[in-house]
VOMAR-374539 format. One record per residue (C-alpha): residue number from 1; residue in one letter; x, z, y. Coordinates in nm, 2 decimals, decimal comma, padded with zeros to 4 digits. Each point is the difference from the previous one (the first is absolute). Last residue first. Layout:
N
<NUM 'A' <X Z Y>>
...
// end
This chain:
427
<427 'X' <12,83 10,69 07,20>>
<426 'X' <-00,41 00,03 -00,09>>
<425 'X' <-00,10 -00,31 -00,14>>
<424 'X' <-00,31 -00,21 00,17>>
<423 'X' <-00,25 -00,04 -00,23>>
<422 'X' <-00,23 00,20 00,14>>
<421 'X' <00,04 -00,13 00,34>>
<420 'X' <00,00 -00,37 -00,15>>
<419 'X' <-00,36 00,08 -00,10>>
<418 'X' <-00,10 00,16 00,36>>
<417 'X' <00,12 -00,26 00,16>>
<416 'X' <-00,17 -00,27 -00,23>>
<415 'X' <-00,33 00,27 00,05>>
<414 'X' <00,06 -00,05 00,40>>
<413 'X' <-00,06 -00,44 -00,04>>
<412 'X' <-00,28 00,05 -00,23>>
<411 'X' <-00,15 00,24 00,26>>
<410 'X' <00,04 -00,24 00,29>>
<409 'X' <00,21 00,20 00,28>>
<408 'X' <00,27 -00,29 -00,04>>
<407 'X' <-00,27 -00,28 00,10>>
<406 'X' <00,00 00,21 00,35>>
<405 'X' <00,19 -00,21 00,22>>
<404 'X' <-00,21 -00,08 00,31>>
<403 'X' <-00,35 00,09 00,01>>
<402 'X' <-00,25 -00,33 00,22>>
<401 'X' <-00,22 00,25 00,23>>
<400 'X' <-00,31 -00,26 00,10>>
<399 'X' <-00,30 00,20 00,30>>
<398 'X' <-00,05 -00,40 00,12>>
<397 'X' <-00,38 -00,02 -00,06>>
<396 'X' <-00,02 -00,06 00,38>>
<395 'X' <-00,24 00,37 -00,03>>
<394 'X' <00,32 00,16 -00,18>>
<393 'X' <00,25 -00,12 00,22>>
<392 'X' <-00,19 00,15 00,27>>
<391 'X' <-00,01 00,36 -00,24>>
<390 'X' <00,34 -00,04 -00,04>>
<389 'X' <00,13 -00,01 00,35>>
<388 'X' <-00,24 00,30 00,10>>
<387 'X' <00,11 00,22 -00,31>>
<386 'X' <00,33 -00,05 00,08>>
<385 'X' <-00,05 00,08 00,38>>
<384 'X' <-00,17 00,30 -00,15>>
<383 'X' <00,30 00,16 -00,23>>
<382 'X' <00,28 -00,07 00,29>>
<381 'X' <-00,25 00,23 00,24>>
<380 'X' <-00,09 00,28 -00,27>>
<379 'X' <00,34 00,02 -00,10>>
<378 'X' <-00,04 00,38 -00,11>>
<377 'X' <00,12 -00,05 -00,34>>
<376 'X' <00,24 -00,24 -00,05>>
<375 'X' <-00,08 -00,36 -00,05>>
<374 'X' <00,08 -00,27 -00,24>>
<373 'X' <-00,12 -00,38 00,03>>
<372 'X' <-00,08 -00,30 -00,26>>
<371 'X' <00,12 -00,13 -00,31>>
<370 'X' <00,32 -00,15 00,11>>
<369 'X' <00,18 00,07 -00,30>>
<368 'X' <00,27 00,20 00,22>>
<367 'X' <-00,23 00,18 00,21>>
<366 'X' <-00,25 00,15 -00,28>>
<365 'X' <00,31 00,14 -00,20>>
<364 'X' <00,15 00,17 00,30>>
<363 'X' <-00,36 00,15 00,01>>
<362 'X' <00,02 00,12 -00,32>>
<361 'X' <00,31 00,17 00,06>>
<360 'X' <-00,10 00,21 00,27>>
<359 'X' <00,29 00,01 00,28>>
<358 'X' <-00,26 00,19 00,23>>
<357 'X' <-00,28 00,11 -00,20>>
<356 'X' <-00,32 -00,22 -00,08>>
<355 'X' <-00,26 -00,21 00,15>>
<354 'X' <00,04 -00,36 -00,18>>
<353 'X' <-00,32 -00,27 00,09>>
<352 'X' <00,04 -00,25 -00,28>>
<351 'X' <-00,11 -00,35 00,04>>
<350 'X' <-00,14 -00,14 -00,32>>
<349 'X' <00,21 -00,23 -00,27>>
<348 'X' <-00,17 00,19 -00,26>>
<347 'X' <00,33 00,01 -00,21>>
<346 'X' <00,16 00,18 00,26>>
<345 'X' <-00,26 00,26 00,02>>
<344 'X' <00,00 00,02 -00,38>>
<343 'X' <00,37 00,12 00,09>>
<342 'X' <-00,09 00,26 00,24>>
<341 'X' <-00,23 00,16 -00,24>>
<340 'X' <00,23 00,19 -00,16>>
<339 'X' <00,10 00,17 00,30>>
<338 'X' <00,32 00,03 00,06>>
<337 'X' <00,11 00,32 00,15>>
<336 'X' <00,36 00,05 00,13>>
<335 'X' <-00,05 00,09 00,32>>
<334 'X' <-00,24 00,28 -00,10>>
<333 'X' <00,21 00,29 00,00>>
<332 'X' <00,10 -00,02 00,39>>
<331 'X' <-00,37 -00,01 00,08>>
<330 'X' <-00,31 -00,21 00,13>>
<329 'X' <-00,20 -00,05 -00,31>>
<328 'X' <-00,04 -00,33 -00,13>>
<327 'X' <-00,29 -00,29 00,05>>
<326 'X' <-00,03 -00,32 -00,08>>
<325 'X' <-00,30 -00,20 00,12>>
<324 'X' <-00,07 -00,33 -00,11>>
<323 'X' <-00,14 -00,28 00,26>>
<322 'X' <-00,28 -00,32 -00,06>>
<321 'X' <-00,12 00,20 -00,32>>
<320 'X' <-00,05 -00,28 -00,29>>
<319 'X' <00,27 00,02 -00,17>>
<318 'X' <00,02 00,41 -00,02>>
<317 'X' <-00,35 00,00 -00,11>>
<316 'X' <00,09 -00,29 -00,26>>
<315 'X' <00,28 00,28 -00,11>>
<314 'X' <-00,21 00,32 -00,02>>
<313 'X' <-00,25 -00,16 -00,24>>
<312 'X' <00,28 -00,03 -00,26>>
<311 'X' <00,07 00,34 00,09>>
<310 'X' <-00,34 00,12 -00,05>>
<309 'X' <-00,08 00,22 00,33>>
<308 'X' <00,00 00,33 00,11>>
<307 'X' <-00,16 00,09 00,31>>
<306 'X' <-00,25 -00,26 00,19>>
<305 'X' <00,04 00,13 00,35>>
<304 'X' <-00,14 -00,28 00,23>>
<303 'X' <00,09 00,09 00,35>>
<302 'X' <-00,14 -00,18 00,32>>
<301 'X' <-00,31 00,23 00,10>>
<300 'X' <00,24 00,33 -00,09>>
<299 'X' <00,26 -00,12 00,29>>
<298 'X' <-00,12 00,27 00,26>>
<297 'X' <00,37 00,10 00,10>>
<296 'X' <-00,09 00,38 -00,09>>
<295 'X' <-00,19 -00,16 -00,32>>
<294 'X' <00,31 -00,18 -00,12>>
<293 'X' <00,20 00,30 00,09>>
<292 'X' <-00,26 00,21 -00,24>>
<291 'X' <00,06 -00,24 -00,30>>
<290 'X' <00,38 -00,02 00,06>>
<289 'X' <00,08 00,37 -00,03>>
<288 'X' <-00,29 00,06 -00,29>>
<287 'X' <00,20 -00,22 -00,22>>
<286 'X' <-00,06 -00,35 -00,12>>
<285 'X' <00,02 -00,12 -00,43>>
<284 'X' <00,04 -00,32 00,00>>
<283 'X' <-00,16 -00,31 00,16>>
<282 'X' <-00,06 00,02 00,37>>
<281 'X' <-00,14 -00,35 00,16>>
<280 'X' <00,01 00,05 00,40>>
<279 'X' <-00,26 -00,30 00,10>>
<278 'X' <00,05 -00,15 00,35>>
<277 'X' <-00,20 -00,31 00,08>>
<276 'X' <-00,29 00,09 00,25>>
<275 'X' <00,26 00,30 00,19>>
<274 'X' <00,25 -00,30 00,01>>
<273 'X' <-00,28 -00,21 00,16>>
<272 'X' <-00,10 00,27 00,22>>
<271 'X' <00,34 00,05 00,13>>
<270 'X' <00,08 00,31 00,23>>
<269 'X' <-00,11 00,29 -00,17>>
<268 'X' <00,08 -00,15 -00,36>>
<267 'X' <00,37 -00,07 00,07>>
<266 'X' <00,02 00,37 00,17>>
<265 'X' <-00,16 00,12 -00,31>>
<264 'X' <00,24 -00,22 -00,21>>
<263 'X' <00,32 00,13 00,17>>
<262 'X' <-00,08 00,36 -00,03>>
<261 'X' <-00,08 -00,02 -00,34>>
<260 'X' <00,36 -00,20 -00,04>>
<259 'X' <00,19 00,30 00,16>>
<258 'X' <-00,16 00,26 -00,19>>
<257 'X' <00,10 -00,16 -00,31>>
<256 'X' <-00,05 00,28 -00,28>>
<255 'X' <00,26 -00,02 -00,20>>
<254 'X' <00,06 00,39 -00,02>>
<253 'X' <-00,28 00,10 -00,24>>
<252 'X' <-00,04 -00,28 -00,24>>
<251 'X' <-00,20 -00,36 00,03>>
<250 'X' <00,06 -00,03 -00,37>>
<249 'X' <00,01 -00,41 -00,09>>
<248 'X' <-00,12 -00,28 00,18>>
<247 'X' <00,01 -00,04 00,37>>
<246 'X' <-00,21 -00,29 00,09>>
<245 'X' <-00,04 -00,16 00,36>>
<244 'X' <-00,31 -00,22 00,02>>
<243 'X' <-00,04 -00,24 00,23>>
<242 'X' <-00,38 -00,15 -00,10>>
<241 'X' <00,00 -00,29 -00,20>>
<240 'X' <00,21 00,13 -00,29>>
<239 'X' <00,21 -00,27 -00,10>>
<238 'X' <00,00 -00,24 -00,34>>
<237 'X' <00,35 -00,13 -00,11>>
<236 'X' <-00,11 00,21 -00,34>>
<235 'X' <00,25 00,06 -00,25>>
<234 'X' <-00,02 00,20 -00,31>>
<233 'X' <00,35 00,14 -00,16>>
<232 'X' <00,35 -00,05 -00,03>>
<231 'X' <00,17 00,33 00,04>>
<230 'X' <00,14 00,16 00,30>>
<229 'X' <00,30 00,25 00,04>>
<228 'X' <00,17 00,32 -00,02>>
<227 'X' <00,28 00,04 00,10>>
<226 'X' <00,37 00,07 -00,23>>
<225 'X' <00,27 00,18 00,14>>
<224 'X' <00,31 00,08 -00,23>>
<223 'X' <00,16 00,31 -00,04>>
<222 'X' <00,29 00,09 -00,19>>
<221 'X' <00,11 00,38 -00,03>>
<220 'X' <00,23 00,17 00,22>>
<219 'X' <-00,31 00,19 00,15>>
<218 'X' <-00,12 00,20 00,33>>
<217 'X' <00,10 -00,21 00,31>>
<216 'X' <-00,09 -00,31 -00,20>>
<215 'X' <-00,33 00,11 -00,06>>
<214 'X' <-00,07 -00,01 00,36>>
<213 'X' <00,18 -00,38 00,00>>
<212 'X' <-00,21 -00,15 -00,29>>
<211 'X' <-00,35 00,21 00,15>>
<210 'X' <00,04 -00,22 00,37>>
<209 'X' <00,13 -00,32 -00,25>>
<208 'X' <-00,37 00,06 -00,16>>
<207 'X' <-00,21 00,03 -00,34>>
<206 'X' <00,31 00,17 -00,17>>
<205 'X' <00,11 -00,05 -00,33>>
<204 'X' <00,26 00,25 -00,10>>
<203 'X' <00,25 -00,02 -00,35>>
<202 'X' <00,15 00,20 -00,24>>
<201 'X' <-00,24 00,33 00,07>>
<200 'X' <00,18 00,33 00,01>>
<199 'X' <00,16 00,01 00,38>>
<198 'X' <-00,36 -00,13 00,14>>
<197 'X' <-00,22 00,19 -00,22>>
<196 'X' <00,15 00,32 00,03>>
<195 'X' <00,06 -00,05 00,38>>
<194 'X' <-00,38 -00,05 00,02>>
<193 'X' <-00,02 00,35 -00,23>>
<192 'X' <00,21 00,23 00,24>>
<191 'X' <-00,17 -00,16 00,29>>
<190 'X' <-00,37 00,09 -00,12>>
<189 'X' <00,18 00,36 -00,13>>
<188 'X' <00,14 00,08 00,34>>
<187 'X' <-00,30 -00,04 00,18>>
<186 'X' <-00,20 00,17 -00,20>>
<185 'X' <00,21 00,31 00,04>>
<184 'X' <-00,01 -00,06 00,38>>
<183 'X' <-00,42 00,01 -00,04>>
<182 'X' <-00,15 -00,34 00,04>>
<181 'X' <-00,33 -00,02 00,18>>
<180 'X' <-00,03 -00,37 -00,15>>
<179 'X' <-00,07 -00,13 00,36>>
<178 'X' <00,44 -00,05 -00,02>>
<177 'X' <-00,02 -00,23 -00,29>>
<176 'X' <-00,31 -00,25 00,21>>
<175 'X' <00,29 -00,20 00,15>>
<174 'X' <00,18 -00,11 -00,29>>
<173 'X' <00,39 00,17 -00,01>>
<172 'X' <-00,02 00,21 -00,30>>
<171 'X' <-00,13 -00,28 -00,22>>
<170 'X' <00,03 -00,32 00,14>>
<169 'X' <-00,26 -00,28 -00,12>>
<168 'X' <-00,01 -00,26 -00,25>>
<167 'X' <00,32 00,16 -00,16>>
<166 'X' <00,14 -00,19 -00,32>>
<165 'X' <00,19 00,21 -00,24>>
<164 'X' <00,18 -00,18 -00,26>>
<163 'X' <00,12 00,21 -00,35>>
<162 'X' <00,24 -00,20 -00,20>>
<161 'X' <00,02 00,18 -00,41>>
<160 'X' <00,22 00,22 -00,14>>
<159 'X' <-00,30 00,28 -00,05>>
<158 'X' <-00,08 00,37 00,05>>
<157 'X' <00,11 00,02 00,36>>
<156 'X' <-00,13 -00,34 00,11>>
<155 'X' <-00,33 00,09 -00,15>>
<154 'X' <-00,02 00,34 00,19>>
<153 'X' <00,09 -00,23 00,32>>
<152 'X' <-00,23 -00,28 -00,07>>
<151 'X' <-00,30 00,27 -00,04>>
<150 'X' <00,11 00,20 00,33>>
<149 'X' <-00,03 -00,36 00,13>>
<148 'X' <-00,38 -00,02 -00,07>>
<147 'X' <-00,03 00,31 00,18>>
<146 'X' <00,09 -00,15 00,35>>
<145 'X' <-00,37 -00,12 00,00>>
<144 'X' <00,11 -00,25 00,16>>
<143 'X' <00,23 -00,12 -00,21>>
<142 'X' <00,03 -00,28 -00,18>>
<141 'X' <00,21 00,11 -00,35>>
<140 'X' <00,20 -00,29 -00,22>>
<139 'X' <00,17 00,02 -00,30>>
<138 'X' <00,27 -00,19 -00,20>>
<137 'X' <00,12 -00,01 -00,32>>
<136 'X' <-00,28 00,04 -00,21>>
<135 'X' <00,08 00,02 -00,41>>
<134 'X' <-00,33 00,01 -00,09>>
<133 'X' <00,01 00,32 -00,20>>
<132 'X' <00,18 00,21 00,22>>
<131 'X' <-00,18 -00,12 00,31>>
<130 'X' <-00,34 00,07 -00,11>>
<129 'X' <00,13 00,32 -00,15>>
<128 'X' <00,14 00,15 00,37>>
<127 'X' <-00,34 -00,18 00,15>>
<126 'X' <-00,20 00,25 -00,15>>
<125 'X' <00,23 00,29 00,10>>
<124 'X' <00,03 -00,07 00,34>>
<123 'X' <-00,31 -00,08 00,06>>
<122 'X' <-00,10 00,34 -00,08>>
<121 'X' <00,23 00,15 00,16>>
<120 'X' <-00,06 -00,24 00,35>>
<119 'X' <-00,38 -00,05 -00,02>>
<118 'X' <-00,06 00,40 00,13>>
<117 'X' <00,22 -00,09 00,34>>
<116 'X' <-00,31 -00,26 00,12>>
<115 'X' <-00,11 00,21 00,28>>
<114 'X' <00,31 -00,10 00,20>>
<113 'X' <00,45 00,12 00,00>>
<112 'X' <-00,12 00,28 -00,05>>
<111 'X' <-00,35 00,10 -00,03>>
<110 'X' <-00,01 00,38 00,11>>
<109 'X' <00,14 -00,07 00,36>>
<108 'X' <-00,13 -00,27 00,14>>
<107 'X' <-00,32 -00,06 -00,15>>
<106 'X' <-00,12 00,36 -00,02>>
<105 'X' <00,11 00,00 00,37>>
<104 'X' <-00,14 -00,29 00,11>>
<103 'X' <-00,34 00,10 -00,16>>
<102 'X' <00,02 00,36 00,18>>
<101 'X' <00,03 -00,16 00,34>>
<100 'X' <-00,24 -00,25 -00,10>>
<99 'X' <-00,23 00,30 -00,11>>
<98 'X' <00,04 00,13 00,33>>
<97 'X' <-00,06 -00,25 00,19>>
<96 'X' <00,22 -00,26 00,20>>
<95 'X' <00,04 -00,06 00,32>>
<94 'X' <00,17 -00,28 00,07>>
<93 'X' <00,22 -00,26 -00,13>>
<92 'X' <-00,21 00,02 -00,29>>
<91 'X' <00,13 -00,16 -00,34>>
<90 'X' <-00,12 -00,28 -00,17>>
<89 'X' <00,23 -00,05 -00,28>>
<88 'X' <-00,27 -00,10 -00,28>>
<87 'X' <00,05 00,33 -00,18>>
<86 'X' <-00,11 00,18 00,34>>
<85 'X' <-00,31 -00,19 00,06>>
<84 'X' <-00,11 00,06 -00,41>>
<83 'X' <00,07 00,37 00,03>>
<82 'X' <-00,22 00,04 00,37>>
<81 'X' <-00,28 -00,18 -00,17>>
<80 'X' <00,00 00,25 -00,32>>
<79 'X' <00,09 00,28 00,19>>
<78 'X' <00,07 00,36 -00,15>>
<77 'X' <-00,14 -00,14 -00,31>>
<76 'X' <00,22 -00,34 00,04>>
<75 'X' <00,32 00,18 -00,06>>
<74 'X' <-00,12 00,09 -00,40>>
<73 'X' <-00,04 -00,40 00,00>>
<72 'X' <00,29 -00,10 00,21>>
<71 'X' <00,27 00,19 -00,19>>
<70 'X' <00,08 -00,26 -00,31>>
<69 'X' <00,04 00,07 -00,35>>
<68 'X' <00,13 -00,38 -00,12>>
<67 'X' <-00,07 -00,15 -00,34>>
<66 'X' <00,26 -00,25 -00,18>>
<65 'X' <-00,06 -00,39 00,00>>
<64 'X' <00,23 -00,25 -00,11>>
<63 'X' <-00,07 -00,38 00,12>>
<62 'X' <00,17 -00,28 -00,21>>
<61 'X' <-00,12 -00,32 00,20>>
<60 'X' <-00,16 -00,29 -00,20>>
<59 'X' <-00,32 -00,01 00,16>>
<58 'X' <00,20 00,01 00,40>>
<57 'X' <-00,16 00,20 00,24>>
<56 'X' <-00,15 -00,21 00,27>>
<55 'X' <-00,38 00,08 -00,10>>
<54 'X' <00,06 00,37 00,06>>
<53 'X' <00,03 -00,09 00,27>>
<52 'X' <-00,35 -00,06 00,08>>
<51 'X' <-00,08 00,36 -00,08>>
<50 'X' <00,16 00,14 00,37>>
<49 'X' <-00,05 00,35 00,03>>
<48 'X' <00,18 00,24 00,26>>
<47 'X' <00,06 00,37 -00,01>>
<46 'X' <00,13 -00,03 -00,39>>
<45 'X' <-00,02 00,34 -00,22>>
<44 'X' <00,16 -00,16 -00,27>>
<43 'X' <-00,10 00,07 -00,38>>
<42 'X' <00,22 -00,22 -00,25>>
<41 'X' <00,31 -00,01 00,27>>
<40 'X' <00,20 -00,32 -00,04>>
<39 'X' <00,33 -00,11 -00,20>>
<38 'X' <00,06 -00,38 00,05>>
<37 'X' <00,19 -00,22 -00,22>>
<36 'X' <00,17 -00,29 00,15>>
<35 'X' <00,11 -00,28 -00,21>>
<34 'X' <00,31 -00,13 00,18>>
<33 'X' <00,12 -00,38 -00,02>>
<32 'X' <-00,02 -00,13 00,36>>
<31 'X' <-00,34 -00,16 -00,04>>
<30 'X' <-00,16 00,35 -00,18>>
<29 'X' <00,07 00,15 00,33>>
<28 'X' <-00,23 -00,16 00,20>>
<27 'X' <-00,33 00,20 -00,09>>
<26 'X' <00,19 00,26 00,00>>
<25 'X' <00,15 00,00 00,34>>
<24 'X' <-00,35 -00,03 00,14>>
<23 'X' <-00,21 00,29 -00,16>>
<22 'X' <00,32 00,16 00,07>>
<21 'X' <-00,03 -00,05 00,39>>
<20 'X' <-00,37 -00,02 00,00>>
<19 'X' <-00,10 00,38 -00,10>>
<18 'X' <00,17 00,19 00,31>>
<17 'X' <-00,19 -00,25 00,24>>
<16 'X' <-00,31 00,11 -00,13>>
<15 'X' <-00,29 00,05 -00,26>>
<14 'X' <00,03 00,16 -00,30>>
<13 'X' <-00,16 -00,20 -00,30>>
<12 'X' <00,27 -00,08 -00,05>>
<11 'X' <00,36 00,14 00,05>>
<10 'X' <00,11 00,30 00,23>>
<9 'X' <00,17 00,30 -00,25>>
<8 'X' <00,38 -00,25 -00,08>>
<7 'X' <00,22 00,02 -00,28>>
<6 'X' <00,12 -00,33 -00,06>>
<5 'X' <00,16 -00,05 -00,32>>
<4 'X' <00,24 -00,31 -00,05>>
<3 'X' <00,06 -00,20 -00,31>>
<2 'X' <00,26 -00,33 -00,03>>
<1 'X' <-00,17 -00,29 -00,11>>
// end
């Protein structure tokens, strides 16, 4: 088998999104002849905890650990609540204090590229042996946090070896970049490393076709996009009996559905019976924007907020909700999020109510599998005749979404992508 180091700062027992992608491809990988080795941080300062998957982590897997000096903890005596809100991308819209305003700014322009920039020398030199002395020919960096590239591009440098950098997110062109408080000198440096990266590495991975064609306009070098997907797993044919509507993951400043509030207290005002079965199930971090529009549009009674939750646990929830909420913010740099999520969604075979930016990816996604219907913001009226026609199918029992085409967004299916990608000569 051919060896492959992934360099990566999510993995278990941080909880996540940003963790399942890799946890994924490397549980797959084996099956297409690479033996993945993964290079983690010893010490991590993780905002989310998920023990349980741990449990997914391969016994044989070569793991290398290295300690991280991260920010957080000497951050956290200005504001110890204020830190952890910050590092898990919940930003204010609004006004913010002035320690946030100070926070940002630490953040933004004394951690460059992200508060992880003290694991990059020391990485660097670690994994500089390592590779020497096993012979590794390839290497792999996930980013965010951007860092981990800096690592693949001091490697790349040193070494003749193939250096992949795969993108979960944008860098200098995701939406909460300009609430950094970034000076023009800043600026500059962010966008001076991301071209770095993308002219240095030997090959992109992208998480959407909206990222692919961005990246094009910046880099010669060979990009390929690659989702993330679903995983077999429990499954329950069991429904909430209430109609719940689930939105699972970080309810973060700007995705706040005003439009779909307003729809459901109008629903409650004038149906009794929707009023009797309505339950708004919230699981995920939720910011102070949609807990005090909740309360303007007196929805409290209906809302179960039951923060973070087990993954494992996460997907019977999602099976069992009669309609899934996905949410994105309502900007020009958001079209090309895809939320990890979105996928499990298709799995669960539940209707998913889309509110999103115009042209949003995601939502583009939702229409062509048939997995239910995609709004934009402020289509309060389009949102509640939805809601009406599903909430009579509901009571007939009838509330079925039947996903078309999505067997290729099966992790097994992405890793034999992924493992002809490496493979793939360069011309």
């Amino acid at each position: 088998m051919q060896k492959v180091l992934i360099i990566t700062y999510y993995w278990p027992p941080a909880g996540g999104p940003g963790v399942q992608r890799w946890l994924k491809f490397i549980k797959y990988l084996p099956e297409f002849d690479f033996s993945p080795i993964v290079y983690i941080p010893e010490n991590p300062d993780y905002p989310i905890i998920d023990k349980e998957l741990l449990n997914e982590v391969p016994d044989d897997l070569h793991i290398l650990k290295r300690p991280i000096k991260e920010p957080y903890a000497w951050a956290a005596l200005l504001s110890k609540k204020k830190t952890k809100t910050i590092s898990s991308g919940i930003i204010s819209d609004k006004s913010i204090s002035w320690t946030e305003k100070v926070l940002l700014w630490i953040r933004g322009n004394l951690f460059i590229p992200d508060a992880r920039k003290l694991w990059v020398k020391p990485s660097t030199s670690f994994l500089s042996r390592f590779i020497e002395k096993e012979a590794i020919k390839t290497i792999i960096t996930t980013g965010p946090p951007h860092s981990v590239h800096l690592i693949g591009l001091r490697l790349k440098q040193r070494h003749a070896i193939e250096w992949i950098a795969d993108f979960r997110d944008p860098w200098t062109s995701i939406g909460y970049h300009k609430k950094l408080r970034l000076t023009p000198s800043s600026r500059r440096k962010h966008e001076h490393l991301e071209k770095a990266v993308l002219d240095k590495s030997d090959k992109l991975i992208v998480t959407s076709i909206t990222t692919k064609a961005e990246f094009e306009k910046l880099t010669d070098t060979p990009i390929k996009t690659i989702t993330n997907g679903f995983d077999d797993g429990p499954s329950t044919k069991e429904l909430d009996s209430k109609f719940t509507i689930s939105h699972i993951g970080s309810l973060l400043t700007g995705r706040n559905p005003e439009s779909l509030w307003q729809a459901l207290q109008e629903l409650v005002a004038d149906d009794e019976l929707f009023a009797r079965e309505l339950r708004i199930q919230l699981i995920g971090v939720v910011g102070e924007e949609a807990l005090t529009a909740l309360k303007k549009h007196k929805l409290m009674e209906f809302v179960d907020i039951l923060g973070y939750v087990p993954h494992e646990e996460v997907l019977e929830l999602q099976q069992k909700s009669q309609i899934l909420l996905l949410l994105e913010i309502d900007s020009e740099e958001t079209r090309g999020i895809v939320p990890g999520k979105l996928f499990e969604y298709f799995k669960a075979e539940r209707p998913i109510l889309g509110i999103g930016p115009k042209d949003w990816e995601a939502g583009q996604m939702i229409t062509a599998t048939n997995s239910g219907e995609v709004f934009a913001h402020g289509s309060k009226e389009a949102i509640k005749t939805v809601l009406l026609d599903w909430f009579k199918r509901y009571q007939n029992n009838n509330l079925v979404y039947s996903p078309e085409h999505i067997k290729g967004f099966h992790r097994r299916v992405l890793t034999e992508s992924l493992a002809n990608y490496i493979r793939w000569e360069l011309s």
